[in-house]
Structure formats: C-alpha cells, structure tokens
N, CA, C and O of each residue as an XYZ file, in Angstrom:
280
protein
N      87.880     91.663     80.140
C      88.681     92.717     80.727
C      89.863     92.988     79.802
O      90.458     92.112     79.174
N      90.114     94.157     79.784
C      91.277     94.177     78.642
C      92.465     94.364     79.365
O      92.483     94.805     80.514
N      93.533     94.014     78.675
C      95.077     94.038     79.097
C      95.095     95.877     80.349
O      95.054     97.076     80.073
N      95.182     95.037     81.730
C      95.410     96.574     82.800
C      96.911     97.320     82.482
O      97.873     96.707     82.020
N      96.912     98.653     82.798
C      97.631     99.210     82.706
C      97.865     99.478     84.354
O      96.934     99.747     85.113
N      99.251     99.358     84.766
C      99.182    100.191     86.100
C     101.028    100.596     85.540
O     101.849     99.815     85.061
N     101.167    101.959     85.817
C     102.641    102.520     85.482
C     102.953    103.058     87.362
O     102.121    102.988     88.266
N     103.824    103.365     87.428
C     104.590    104.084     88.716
C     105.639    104.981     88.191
O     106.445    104.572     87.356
N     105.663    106.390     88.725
C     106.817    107.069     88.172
C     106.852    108.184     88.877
O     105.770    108.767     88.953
N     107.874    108.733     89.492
C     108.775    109.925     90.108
C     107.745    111.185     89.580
O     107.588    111.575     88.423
N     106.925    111.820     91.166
C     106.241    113.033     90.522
C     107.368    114.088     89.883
O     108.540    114.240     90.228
N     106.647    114.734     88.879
C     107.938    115.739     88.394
C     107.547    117.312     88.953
O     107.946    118.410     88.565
N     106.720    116.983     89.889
C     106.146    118.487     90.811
C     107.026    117.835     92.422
O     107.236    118.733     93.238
N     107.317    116.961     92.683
C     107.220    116.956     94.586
C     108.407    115.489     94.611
O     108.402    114.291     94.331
N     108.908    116.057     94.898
C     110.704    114.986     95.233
C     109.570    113.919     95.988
O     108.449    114.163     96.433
N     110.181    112.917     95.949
C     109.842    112.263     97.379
C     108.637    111.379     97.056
O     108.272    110.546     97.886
N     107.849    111.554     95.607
C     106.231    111.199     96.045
C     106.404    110.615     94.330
O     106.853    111.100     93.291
N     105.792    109.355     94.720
C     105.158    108.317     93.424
C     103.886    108.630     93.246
O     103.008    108.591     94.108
N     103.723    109.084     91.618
C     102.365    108.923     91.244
C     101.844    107.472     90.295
O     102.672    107.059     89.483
N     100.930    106.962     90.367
C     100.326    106.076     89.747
C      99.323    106.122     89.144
O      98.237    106.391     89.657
N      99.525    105.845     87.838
C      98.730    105.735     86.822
C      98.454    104.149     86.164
O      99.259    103.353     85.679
N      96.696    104.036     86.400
C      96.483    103.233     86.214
C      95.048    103.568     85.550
O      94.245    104.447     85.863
N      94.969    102.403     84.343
C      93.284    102.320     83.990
C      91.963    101.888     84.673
O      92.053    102.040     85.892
N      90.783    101.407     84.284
C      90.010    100.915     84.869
C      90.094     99.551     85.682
O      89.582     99.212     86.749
N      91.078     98.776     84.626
C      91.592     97.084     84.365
C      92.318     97.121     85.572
O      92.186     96.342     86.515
N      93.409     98.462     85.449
C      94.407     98.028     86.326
C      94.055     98.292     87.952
O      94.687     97.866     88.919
N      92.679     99.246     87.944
C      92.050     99.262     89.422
C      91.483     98.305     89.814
O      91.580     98.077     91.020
N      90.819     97.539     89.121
C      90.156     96.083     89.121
C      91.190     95.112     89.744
O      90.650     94.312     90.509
N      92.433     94.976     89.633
C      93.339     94.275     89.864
C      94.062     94.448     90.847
O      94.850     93.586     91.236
N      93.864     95.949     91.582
C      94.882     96.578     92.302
C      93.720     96.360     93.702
O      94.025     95.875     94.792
N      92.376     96.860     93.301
C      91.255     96.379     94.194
C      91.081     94.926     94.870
O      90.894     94.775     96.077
N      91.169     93.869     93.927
C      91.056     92.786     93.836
C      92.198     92.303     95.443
O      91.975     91.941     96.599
N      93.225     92.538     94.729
C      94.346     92.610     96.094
C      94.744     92.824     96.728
O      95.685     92.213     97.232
N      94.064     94.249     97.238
C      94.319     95.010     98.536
C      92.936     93.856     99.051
O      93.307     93.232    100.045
N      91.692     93.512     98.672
C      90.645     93.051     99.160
C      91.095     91.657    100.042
O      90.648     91.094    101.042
N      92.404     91.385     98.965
C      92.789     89.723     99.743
C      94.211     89.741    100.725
O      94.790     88.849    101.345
N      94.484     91.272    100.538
C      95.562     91.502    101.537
C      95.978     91.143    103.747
O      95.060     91.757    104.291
N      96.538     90.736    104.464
C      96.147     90.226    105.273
C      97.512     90.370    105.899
O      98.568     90.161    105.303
N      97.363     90.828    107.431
C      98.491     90.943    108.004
C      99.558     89.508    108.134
O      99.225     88.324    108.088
N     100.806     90.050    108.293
C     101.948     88.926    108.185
C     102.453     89.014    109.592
O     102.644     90.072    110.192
N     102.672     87.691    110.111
C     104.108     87.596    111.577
C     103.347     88.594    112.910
O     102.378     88.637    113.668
N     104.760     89.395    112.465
C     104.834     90.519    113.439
C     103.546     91.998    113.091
O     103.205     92.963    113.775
N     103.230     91.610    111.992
C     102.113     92.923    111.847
C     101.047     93.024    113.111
O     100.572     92.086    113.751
N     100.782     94.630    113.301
C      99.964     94.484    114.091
C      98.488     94.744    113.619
O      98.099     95.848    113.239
N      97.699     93.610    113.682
C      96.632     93.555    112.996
C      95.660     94.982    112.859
O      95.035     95.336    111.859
N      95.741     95.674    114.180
C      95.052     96.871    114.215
C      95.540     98.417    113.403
O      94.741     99.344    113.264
N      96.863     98.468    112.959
C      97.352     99.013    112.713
C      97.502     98.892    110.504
O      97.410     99.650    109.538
N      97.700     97.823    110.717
C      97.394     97.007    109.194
C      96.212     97.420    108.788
O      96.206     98.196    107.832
N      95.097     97.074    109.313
C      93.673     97.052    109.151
C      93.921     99.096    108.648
O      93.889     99.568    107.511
N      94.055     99.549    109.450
C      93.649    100.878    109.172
C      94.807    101.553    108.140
O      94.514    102.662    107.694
N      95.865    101.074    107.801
C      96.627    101.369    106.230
C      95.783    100.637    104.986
O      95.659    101.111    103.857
N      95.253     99.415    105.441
C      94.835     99.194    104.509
C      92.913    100.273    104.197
O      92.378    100.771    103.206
N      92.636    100.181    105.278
C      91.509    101.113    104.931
C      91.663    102.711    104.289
O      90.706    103.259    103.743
N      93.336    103.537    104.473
C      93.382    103.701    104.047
C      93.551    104.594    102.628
O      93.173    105.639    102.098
N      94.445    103.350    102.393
C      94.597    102.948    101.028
C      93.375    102.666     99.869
O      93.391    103.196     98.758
N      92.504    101.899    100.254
C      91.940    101.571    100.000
C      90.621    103.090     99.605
O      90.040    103.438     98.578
N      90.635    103.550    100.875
C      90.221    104.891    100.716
C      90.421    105.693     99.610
O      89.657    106.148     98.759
N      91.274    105.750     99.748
C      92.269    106.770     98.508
C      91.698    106.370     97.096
O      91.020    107.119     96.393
N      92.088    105.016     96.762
C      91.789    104.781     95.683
C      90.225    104.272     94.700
O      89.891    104.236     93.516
N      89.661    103.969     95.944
C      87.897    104.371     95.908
C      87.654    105.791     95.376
O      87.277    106.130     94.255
N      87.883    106.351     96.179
C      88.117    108.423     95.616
C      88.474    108.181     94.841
O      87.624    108.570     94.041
N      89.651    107.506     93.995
C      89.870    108.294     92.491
C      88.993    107.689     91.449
O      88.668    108.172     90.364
N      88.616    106.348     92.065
C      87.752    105.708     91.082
C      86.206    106.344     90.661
O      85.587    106.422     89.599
N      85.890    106.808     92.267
C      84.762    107.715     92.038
C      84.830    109.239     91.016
O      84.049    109.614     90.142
N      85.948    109.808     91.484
C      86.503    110.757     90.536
C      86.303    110.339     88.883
O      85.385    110.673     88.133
N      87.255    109.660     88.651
C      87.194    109.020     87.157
C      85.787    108.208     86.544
O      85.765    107.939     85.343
N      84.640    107.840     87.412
C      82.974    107.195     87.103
C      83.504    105.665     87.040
O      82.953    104.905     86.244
N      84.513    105.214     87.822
C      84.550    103.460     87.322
C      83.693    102.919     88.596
O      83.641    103.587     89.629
N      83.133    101.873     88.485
C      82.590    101.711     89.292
C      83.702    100.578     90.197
O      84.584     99.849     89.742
N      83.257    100.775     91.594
C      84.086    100.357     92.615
C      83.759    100.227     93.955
O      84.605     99.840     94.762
C-alpha cells in the first residue's frame, strides 16, 4: 500500500462545508475505521448505527465514482 493521502480543507465554493481529499490508500484507511467504529457511553446505539451508515454511504459512492474497489 503506498503512503495514504487524506487532506481536509475549507470549500472555496460554500462557507460552512469541508471537502476531503483523499487517495485510494487513504480510503482504505478511512474504510478500515469507520468499519471498527462503535458507539461510546451515552451514544445512542440506534442513532450512531445510522450516521455511521451514512457516512459510510457517502464514501462507498465516491469510491464507486473514482473505480476503487470498496
């Protein structure tokens, strides 16, 4: 796997909204840990479950978008 890239930075179209740019490596990694992610304390498990789905959502779509497999 080669050195991931994942950047974060201030859209320069829409106040308010982070875009992320990341490579194949760095979806691999970002995947990897939403997969082992797990509610804390006070979370409410049902509510968790479905941010993380998603999230998870989202970034399936771009992977499909871009051909990485995922």
């Amino acid at each position: 796997m080669s050195e991931p890239m994942v950047k974060v930075r201030p859209s320069p179209v829409r106040e308010g909204v982070l875009v992320v740019e990341m490579d194949e490596a760095g979806f691999d990694l970002f995947r990897r840990l939403l997969d082992r992610a797990e509610p804390r304390g006070n979370d409410n498990p049902k509510n968790f479950a479905a941010i993380k789905d998603r999230i998870a959502g989202a970034f399936i779509a771009g992977a499909h978008v871009m051909g990485w497999k995922g």
